[in-house]
Residue frames relative to the residue before (quaternion, step in Angstrom):
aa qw qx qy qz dx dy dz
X 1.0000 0.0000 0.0000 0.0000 0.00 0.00 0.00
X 0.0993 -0.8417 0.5197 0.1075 3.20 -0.73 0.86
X 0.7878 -0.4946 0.0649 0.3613 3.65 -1.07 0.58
X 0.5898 0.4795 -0.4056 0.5076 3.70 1.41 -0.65
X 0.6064 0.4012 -0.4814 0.4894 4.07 0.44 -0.32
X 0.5624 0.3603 -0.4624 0.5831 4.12 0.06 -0.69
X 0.7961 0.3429 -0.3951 0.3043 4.15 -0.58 -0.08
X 0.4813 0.5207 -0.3843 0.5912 3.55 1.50 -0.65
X 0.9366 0.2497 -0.2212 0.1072 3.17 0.28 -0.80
X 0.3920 0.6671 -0.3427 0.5328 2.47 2.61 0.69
X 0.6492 0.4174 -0.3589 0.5249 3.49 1.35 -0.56
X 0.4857 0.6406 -0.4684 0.3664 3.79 0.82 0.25
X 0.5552 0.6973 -0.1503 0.4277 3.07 1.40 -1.70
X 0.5302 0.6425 -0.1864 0.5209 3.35 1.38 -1.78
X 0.7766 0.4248 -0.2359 0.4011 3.51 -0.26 -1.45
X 0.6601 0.4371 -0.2465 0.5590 3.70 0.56 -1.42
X 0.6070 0.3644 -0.5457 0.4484 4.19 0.27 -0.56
X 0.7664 0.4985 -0.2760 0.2965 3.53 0.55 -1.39
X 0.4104 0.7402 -0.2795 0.4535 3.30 1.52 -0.33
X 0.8099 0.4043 -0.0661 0.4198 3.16 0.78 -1.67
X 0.5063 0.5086 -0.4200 0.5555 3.63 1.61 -0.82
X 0.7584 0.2789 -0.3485 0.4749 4.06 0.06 -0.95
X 0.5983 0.4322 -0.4740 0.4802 3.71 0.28 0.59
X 0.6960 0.4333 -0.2225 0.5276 3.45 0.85 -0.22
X 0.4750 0.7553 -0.1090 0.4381 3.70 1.68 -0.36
X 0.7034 0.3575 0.0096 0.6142 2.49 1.29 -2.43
X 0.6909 0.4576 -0.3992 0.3923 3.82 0.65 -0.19
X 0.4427 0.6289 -0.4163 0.4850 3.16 1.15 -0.39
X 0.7540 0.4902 -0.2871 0.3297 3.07 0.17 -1.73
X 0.4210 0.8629 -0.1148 0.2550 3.07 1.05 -1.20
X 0.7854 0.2571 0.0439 0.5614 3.18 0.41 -2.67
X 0.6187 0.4644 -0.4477 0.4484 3.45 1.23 -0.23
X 0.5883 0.6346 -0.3840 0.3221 3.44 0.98 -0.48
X 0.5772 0.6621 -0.1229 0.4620 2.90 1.63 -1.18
X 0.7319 0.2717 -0.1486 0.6070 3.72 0.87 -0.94
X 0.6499 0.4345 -0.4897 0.3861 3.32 0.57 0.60
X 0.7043 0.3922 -0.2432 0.5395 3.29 1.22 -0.46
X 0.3136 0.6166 -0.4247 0.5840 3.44 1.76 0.78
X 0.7263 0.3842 -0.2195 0.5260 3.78 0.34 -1.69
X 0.7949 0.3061 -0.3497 0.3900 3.82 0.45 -0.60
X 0.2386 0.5043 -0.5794 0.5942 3.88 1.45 0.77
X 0.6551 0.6338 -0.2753 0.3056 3.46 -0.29 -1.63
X 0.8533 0.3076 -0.1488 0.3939 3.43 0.34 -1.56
X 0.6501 0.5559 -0.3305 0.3989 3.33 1.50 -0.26
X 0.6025 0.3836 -0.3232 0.6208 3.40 1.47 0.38
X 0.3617 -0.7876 0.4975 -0.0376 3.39 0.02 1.74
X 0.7349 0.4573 -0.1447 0.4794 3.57 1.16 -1.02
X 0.3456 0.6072 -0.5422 0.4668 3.71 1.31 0.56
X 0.6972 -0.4670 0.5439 0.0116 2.86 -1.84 0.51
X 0.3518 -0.6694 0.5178 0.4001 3.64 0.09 -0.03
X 0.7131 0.2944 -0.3781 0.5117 3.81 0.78 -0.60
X 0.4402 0.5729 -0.5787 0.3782 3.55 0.82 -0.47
X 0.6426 0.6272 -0.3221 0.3000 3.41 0.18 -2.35
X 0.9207 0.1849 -0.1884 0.2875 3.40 0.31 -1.19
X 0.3347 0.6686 -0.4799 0.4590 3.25 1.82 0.22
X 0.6447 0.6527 -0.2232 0.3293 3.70 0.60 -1.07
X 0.5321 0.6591 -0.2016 0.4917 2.93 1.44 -1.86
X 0.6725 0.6437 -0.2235 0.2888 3.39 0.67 -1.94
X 0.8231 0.4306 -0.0238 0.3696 2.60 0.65 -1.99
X 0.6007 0.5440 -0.2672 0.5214 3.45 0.95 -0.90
X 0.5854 0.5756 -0.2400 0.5180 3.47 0.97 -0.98
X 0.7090 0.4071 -0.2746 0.5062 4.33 0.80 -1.30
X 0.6647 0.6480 -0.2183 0.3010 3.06 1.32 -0.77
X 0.5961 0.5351 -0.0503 0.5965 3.06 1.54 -1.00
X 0.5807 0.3975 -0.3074 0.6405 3.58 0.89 -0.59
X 0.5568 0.6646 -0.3317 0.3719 3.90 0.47 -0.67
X 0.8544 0.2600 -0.0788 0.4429 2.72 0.36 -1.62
X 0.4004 0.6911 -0.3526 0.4875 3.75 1.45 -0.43
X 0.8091 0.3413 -0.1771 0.4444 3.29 0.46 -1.77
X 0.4876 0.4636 -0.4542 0.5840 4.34 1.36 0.38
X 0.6168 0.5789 -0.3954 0.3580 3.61 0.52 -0.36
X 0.6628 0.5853 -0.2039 0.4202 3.10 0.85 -1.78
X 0.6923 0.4312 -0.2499 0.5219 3.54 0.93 -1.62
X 0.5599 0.4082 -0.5061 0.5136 3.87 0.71 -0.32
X 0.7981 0.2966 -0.4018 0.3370 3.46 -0.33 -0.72
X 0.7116 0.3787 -0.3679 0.4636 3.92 0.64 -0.14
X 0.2975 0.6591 -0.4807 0.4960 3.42 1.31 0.39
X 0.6560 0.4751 -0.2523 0.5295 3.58 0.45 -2.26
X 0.6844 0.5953 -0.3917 0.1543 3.51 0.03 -1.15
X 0.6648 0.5373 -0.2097 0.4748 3.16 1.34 -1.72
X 0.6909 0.3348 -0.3820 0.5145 3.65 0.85 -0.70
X 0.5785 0.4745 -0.4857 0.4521 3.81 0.22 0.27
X 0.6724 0.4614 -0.3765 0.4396 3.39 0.74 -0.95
X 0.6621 0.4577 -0.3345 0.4901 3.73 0.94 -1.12
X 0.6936 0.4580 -0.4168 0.3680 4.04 0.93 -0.43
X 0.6425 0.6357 -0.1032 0.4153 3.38 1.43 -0.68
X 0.7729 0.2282 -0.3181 0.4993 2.69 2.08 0.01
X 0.3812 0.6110 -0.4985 0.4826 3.15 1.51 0.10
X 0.7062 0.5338 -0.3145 0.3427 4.02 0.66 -0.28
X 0.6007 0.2789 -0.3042 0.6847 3.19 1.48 -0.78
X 0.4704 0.5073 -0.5412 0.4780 3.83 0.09 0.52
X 0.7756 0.2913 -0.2291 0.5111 3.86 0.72 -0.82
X 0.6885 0.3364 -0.3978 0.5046 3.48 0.75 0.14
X 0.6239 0.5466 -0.2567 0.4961 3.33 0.62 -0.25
X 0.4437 0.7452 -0.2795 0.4119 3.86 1.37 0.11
X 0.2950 -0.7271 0.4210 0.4550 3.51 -0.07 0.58
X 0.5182 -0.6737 0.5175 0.0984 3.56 -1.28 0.60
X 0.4213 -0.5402 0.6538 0.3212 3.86 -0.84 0.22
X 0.3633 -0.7694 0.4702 0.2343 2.84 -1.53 0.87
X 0.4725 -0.7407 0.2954 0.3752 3.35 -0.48 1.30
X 0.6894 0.4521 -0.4209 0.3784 3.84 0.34 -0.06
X 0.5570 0.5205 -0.5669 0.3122 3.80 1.45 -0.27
X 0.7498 -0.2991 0.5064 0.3031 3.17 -2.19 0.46
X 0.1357 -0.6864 0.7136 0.0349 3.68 -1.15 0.25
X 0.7424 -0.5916 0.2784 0.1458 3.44 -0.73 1.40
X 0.2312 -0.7655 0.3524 0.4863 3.49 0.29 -0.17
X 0.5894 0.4846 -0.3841 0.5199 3.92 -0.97 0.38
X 0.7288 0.4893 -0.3944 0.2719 3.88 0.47 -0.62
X 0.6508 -0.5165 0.4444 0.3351 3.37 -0.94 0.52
X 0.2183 -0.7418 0.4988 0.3914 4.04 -0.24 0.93
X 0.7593 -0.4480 0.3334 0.3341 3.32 -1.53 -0.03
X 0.4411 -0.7008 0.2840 0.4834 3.97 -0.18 0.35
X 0.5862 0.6794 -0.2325 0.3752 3.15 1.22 -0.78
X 0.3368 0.8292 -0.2869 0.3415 3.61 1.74 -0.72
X 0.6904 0.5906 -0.1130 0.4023 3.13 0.92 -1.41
X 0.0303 0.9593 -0.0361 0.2783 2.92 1.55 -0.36
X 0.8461 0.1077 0.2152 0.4756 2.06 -1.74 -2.14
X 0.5562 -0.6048 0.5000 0.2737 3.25 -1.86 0.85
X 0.0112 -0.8953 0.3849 0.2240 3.63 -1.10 -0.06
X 0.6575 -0.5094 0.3228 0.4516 3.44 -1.17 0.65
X 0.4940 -0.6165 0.5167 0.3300 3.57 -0.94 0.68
X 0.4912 -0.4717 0.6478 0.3415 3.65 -1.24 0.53
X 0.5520 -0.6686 0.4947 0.0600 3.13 -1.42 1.85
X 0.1896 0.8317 -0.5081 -0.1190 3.70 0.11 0.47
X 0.7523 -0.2710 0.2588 0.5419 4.13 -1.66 0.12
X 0.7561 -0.3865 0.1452 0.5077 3.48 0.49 -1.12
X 0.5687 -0.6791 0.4346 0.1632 3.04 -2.04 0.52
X 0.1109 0.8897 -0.4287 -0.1117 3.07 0.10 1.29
X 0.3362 0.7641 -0.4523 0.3140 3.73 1.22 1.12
X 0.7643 0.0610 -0.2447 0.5935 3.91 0.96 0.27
X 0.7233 -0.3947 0.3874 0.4136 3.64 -1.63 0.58
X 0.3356 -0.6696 0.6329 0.1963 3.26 -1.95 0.58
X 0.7342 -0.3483 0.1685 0.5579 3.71 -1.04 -0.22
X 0.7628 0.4189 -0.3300 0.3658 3.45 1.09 -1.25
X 0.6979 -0.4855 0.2929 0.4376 3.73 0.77 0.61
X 0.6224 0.5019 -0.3934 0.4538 4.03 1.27 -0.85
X 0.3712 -0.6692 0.5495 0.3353 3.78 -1.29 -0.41
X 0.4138 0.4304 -0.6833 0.4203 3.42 0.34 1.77
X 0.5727 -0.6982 0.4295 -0.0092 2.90 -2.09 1.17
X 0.2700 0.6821 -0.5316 0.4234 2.60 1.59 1.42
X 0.2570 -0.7945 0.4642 0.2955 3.31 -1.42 0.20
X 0.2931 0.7658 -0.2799 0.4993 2.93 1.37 -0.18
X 0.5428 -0.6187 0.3892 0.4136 3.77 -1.65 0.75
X 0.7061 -0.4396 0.4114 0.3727 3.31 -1.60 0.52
X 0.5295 -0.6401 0.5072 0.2294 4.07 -1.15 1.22
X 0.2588 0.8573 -0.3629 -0.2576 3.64 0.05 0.22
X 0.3148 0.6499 -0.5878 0.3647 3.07 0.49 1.33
């Protein structure tokens, strides 16, 4: 092993500790958030008990952390399948491609995309869908017959 793999993989080491302190940060933050908005439930019911009060506290508080901690796993649940759909897409777009002007064997199937591409109109004797030089709509070029 040579010194740039031992640092990648000390500065990996890095990331994942630092990872874990602000995941551990945010839960904190969190359960206090939780037991504070437990005690102010609590305080608005004047007629608790002191063991009531703090049974509540408890509960309301486990409760909240509960239900936070089904959220969290739904949304990082969603995540992985977005991340895995998001890359199976930029994996298909991001494939090398065929090159759109080669030839294609005869007998294969064209490409779907094929459709597509614009095409040249089919060349016909004449056009008799916009004015010539002499102002009439025959496809002569030449001066106008006037007979």
């Amino acid at each position: 092993m040579n010194g740039v793999e031992g640092g990648a993989r000390d500065s990996a080491d890095l990331a994942a500790g630092f990872a874990r302190l602000e995941g551990y940060l945010m839960a904190n933050a969190h359960v206090l958030a939780a037991r504070t908005a437990a005690e102010g439930l609590a305080d608005r019911m004047p007629w608790l008990t002191a063991g009531e009060r703090t049974e509540l506290v408890r509960l309301s508080t486990a409760d909240r952390i509960q239900a936070s901690r089904e959220h969290f796993e739904a949304v990082a649940v969603r995540a992985r399948e977005l991340e895995e759909q998001y890359g199976a897409r930029y994996r298909e777009l991001s494939a090398p491609r065929p090159d759109p002007g080669r030839r294609l064997p005869r007998g294969l199937p064209r490409p779907l995309h094929d459709h597509l591409r614009p095409r040249r109109p089919a060349v016909t004797e004449a056009r008799h869908d916009r004015p010539c030089r002499d102002g009439d709509r025959t496809p002569s070029a030449g001066p106008a017959d006037p007979g």
